[in-house]
C-alpha positions in Angstrom: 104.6 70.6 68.9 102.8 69.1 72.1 99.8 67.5 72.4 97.1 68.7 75.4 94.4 66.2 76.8 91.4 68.8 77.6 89.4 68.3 80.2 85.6 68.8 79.2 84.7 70.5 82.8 83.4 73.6 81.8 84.7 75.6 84.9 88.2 75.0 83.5 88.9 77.7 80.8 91.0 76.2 78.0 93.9 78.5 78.4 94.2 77.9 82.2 94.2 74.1 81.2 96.8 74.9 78.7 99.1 77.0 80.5 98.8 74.1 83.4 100.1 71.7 80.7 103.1 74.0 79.5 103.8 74.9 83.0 103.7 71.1 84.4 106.2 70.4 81.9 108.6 72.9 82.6 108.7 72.4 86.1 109.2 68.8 85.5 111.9 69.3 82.8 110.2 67.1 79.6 110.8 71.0 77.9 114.3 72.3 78.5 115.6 75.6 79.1 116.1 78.0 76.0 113.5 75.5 74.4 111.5 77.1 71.8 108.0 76.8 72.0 105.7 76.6 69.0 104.2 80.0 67.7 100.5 80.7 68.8 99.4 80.5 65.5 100.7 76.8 64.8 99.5 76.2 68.3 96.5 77.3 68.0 95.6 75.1 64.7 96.8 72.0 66.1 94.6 72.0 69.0 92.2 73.1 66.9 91.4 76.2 69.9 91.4 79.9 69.4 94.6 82.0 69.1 93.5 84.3 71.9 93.5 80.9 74.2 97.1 80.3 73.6 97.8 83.7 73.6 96.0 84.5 77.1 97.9 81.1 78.3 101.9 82.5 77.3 100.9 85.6 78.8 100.8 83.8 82.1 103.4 81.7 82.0 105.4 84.7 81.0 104.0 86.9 83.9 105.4 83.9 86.0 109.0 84.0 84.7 108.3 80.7 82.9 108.5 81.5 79.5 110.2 84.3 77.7 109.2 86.3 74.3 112.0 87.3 72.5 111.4 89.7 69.9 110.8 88.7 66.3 112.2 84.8 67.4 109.2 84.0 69.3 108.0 82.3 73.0 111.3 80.1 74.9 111.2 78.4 78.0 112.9 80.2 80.8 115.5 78.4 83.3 113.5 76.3 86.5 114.7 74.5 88.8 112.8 70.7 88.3 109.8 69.5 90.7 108.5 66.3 91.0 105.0 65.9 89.7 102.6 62.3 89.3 103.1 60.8 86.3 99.9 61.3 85.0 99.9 64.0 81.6 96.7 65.6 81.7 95.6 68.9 81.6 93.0 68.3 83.9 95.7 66.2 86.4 98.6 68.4 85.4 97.0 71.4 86.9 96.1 70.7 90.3 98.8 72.4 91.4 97.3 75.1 90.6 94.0 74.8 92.1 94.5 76.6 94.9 92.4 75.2 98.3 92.3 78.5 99.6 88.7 80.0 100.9 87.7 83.4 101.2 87.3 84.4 104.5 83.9 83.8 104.9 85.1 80.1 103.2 82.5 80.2 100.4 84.9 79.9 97.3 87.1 77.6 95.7 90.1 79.7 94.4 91.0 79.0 90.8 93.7 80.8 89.6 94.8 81.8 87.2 93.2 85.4 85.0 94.9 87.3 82.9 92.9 90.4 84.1 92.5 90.2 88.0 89.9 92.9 88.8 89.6 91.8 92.9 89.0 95.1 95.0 91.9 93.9 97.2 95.0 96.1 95.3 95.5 99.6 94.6 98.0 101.2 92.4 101.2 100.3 94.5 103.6 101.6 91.5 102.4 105.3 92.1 104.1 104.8 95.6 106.5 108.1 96.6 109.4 105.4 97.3 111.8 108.3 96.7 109.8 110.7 99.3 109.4 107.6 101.5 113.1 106.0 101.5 114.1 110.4 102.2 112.3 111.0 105.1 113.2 107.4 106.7 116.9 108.1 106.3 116.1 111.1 107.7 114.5 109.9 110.4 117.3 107.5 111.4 119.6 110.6 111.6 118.2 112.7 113.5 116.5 110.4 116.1 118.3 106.6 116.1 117.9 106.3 119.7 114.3 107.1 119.9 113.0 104.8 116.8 114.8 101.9 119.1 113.4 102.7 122.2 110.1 102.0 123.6 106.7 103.0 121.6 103.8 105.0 123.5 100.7 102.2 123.7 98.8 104.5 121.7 101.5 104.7 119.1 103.5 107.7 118.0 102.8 111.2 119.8 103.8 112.9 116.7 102.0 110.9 114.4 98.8 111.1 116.5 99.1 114.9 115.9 99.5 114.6 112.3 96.0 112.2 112.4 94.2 114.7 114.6 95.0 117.5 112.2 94.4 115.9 109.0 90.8 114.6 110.4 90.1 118.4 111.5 91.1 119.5 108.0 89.5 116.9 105.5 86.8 115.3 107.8 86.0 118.1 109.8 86.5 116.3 113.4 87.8 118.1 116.0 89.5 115.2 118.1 92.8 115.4 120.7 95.6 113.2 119.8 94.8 111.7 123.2 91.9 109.7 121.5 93.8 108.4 118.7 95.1 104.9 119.1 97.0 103.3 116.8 97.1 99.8 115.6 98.2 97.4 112.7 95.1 97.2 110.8 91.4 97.7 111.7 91.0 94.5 112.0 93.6 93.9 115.0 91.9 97.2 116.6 88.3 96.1 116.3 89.8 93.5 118.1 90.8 95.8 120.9 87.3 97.1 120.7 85.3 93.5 121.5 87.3 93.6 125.0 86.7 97.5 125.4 82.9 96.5 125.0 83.0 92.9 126.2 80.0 90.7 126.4 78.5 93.1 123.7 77.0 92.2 120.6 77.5 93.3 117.0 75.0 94.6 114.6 77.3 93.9 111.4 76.2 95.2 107.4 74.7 92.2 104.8 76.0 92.0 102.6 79.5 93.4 104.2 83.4 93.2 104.4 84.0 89.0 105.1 86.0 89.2 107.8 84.3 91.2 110.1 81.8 89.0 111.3 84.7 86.4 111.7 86.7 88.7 113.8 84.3 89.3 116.2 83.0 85.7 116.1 86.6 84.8 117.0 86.4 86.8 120.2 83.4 85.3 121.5 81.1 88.0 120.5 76.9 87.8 119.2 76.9 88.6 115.6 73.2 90.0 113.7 73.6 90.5 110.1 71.5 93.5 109.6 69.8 93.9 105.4 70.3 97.2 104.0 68.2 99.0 101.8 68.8 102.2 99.3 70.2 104.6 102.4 72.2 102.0 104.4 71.8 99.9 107.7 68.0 99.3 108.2 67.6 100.7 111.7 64.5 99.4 111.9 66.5 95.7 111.4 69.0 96.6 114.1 65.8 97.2 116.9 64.9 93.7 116.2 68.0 92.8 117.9 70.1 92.8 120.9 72.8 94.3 119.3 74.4 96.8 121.6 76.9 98.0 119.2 76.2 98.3 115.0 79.6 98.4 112.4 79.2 100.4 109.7 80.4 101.9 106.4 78.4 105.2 106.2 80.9 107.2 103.9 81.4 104.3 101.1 79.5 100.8 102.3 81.4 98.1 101.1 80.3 96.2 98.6 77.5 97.9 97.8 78.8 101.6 97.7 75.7 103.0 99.2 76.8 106.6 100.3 74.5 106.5 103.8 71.8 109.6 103.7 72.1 112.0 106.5 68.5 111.2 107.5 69.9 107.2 108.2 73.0 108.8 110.3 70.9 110.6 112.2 68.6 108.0 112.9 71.7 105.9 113.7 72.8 108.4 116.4 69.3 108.3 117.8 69.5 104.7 117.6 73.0 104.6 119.7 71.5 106.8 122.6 69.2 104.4 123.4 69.8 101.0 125.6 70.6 102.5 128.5 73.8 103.9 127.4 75.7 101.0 126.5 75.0 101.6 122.8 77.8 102.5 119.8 78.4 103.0 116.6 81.6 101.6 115.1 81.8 104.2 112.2 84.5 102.3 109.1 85.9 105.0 107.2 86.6 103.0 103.9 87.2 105.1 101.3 86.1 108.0 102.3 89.6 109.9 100.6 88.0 108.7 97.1 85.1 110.6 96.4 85.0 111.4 92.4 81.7 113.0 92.0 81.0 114.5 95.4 82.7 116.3 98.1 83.1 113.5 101.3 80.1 113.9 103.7 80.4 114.3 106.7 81.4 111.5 109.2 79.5 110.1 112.0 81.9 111.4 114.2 81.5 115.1 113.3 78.0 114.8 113.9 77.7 113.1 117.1 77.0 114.9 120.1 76.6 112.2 123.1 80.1 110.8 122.6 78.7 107.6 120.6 81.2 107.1 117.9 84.1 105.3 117.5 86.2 106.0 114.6 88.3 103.7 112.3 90.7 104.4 109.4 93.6 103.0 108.1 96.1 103.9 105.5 95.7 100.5 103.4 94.2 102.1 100.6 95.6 105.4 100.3 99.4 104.5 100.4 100.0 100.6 101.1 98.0 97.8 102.6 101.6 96.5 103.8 102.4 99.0 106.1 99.7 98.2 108.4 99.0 101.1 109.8 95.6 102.0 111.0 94.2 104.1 113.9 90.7 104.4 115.8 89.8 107.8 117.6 88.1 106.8 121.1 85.3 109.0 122.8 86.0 109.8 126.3 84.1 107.1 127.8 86.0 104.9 126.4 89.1 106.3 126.0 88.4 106.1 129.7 88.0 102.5 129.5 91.1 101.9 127.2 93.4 103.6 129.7 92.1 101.0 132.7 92.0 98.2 131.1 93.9 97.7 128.3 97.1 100.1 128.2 99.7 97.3 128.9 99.3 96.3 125.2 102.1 97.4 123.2 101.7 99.2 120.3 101.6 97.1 117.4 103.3 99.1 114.6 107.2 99.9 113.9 108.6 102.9 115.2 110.6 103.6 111.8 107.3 103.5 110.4 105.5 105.6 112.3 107.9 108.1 112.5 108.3 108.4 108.0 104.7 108.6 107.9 104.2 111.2 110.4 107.3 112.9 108.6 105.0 112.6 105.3 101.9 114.2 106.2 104.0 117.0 108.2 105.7 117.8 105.0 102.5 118.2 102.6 103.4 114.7 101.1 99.9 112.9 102.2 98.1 115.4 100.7 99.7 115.5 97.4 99.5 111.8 97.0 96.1 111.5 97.8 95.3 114.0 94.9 97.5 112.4 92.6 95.4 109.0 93.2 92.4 110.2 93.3 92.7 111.7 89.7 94.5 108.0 88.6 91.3 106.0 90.3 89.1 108.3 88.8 91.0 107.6 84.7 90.8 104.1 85.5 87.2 103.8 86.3 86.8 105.7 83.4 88.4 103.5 81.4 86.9 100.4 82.6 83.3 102.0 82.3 84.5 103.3 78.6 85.6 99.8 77.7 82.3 98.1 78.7 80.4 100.8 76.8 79.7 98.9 73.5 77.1 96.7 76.0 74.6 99.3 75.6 71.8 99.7 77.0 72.2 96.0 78.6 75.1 96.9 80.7 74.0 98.9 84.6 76.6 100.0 86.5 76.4 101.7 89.9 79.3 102.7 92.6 81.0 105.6 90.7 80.7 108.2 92.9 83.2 106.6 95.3 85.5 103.8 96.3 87.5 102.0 94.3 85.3 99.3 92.4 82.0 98.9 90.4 79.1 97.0 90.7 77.8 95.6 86.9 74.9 93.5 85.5 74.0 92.6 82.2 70.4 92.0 80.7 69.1 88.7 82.5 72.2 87.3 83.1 72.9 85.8 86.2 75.8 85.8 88.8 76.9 83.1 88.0 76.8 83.5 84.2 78.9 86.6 84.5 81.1 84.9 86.7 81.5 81.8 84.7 81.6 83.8 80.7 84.2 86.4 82.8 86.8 83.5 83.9 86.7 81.6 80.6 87.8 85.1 78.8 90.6 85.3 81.6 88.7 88.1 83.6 87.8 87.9 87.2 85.5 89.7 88.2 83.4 88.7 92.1 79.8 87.3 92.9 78.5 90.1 95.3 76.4 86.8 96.8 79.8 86.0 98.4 79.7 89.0 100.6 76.5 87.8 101.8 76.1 86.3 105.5 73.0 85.6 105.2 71.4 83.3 102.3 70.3 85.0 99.7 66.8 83.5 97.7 67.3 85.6 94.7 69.7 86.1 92.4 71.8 88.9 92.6 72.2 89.4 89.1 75.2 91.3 89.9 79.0 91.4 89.9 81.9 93.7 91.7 84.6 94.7 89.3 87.9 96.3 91.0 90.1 98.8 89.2 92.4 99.9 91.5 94.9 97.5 90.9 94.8 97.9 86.8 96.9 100.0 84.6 94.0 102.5 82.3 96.1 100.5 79.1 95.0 97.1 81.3 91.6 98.1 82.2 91.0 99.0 78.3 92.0 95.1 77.5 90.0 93.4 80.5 86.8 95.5 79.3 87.0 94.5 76.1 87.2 91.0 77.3 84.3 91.5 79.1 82.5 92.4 76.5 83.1 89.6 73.9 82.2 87.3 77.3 79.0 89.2 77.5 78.0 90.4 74.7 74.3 88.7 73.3 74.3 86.7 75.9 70.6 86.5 77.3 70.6 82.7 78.8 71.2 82.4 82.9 73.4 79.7 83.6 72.3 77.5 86.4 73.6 76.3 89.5 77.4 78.2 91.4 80.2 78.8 89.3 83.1 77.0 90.4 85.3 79.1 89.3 84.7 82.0 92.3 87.8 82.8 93.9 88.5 84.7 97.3 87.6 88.2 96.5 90.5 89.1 98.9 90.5 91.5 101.9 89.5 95.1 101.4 92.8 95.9 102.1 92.2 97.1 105.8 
């Protein structure tokens, strides 16, 4: 048995505090290897702290390969090799290692790690993968063309591949586009990069609150930034005017964090918008999730509906298949396709030829498809499941965001951000403030929260729920003042 020295700061849950203690001690070799540690019961009623705490704070240490259960025995410490820590025994000291000192990227959160459920709208369901399809058609690959995978890439990226993205955005978006236009990049954040110098000494109309990083990409390259409010059909156009904003980003299909699914009346008024200004006006139209529709058909893009060549278009396979294979692509119109080819066609292409070539192999063959149905019936269980699991909140609990995307927006009776931040994190749940997607300050609470369940297993979501639940359950008072225990909410996998 082991005595822990609590700290009284009440943005520390007790079982991170704990599992910093355990953890502190393995690492510096005070418990041994094969070392039996005391049951959760025993545990628990000599700290005199709940079950679940201990419980919640082995399940970590286990998930980290620093303890292991053994069946019917009970919890033993795992081999590690030792690391020097200060002398002092604290909880509160022992765990600064584990306070991480990352930011989010717009550097508004301290990251305190960690939760046993992690519901951030940066993973997806990475074990559904087609590895066996995947490793096929690379080997493939290899064979038949070795030579050519080693050899210089086209700037614009694979010609195949290009083809394969032209006919899948004539078939499921309803675009009719050459693979001429199609450039592709590693990420859309590296090609909205490309963008600022195709349109230099432009500036950005950008969506508040919005994806983080945008607004520091484009700061990064020099360029005029206007967080433009939205209201129920998407970027205020009426906002933008107010401007000099010569070009607007935005995420008509499924706007991000919001989920507003933009009207067709706002598009249009978009494209009416972008043939103004003397021509020097466009619309940088984000795809996000516009494969994951669950209660409607997609709408139509931008893209499909402009007439004056206004448009640019950006997707990426980050969501659909894996956020590590960076691959993206933006469809240029001819004016500045135009102005691609002159200026910037000595860049090289920024993605792997062996990659390329397997994913153009994959959506010759069918595979695309059939993976993008099989997740899109997972994503849709697992919202289910989360939104099942919060169910016994009644009539307290709103939720909105499940017709698309891959994450929910909740609030709960009177409770503040903050509040369901802070009851969330000390019941091991992480769940993000939408403030922190904010550029602009915000004077009112949001009262709000974005829950991701991409990244869950239904059997996971089920637990995290149910935590959530006995965090918010008949709980009426706002807590006041920021939680400290706001983490980076992560890229949007893009």
């Amino acid at each position: 048995m082991f005595t822990v020295v609590f700290s009284d700061r009440r943005d520390r849950p007790l079982y991170e505090q704990l599992y910093a203690f355990i953890r502190h001690d393995i690492e510096s070799g005070v418990l041994k290897a094969d070392e039996k540690l005391p049951s959760s019961r025993k545990l628990a009623a000599h700290l005199n702290i709940s079950r679940f705490t201990v419980e919640n704070a082995y399940a970590q240490l286990i998930a980290e390969g620093y303890v292991t259960p053994v069946a019917k025995k009970g919890y033993y410490v795992c081999e590690v090799e030792p690391i020097d820590h200060p002398a002092d025994h604290t909880a509160d000291t022992a765990s600064t290692a584990d306070t991480a000192d990352t930011a989010d990227t717009a550097g508004r959160f301290a990251c305190a790690k960690p939760f046993v459920f992690d519901l951030r709208t940066n993973t997806i369901g990475t074990e559904h993968f087609p590895y066996s399809v995947w490793n096929r058609l690379m080997r493939s690959g290899m064979r038949s063309d070795p030579a050519g995978l080693l050899g210089t890439m086209h700037p614009q990226g694979d010609e195949g591949l290009r083809a394969e993205i032209a006919v899948h955005l004539h078939k499921f978006r309803g675009m009719n586009v050459s693979p001429d236009q199609i450039v592709i990049g590693a990420g859309t954040e590296y090609l909205i990069g490309l963008i600022t110098e195709i349109l230099p000494d432009t500036a950005f109309a950008i969506e508040d609150p919005g994806y983080p990083k945008i607004p520091r990409i484009l700061e990064s390259r020099r360029a005029k930034v206007y967080p433009v409010p939205l209201d129920d059909e998407g970027m205020r156009v009426d906002a933008i005017e107010k401007t000099d904003a010569a070009a607007a980003v935005i995420t008509p299909s499924h706007q991000f964090p919001l989920g507003i699914i933009m009207s067709i009346g706002r598009r249009q008024a978009l494209l009416k918008w972008a043939q103004g200004g003397s021509g020097r006006r466009v619309l940088i139209e984000d795809d996000y999730n516009s494969e994951f529709h669950f209660a409607l058909k997609p709408i139509p893009t931008l893209y499909s509906l402009d007439q004056n060549d206004k448009v640019i278009y950006l997707n990426s396979f980050a969501n659909t298949l894996a956020p590590s294979l960076r691959i993206a692509y933006m469809v240029l119109p001819q004016k500045l396709l135009n102005r691609y080819l002159k200026t910037l066609y000595f860049y090289s292409c920024t993605v792997s030829a062996f990659e390329q070539h397997t994913l153009r192999l994959f959506m010759n063959g069918g595979y695309y498809e059939r993976h993008l149905n099989r997740m899109r019936k997972i994503y849709r269980s697992r919202q289910a499941a989360l939104t099942e699991g919060l169910a016994p909140l009644g009539e307290r609990l709103r939720v909105s965001g499940q017709s698309a995307g891959l994450h929910l927006l909740l609030s709960v009776g009177d409770m503040t951000e903050s509040a369901l931040v802070t009851a969330a994190g000390r019941s091991g749940v992480f769940v993000a403030p939408i403030s922190g997607f904010y550029v602009s300050p915000q004077s009112r609470d949001t009262h709000t929260v974005v829950a991701g369940f991409s990244g869950c297993r239904r059997d996971t979501l089920g637990q995290a729920a149910a935590a959530l639940v006995k965090a918010w359950k008949n709980k009426t008072a706002p807590a006041r003042g920021n939680s400290h225990i706001f983490i980076d909410p992560g890229p949007r996998k893009r």
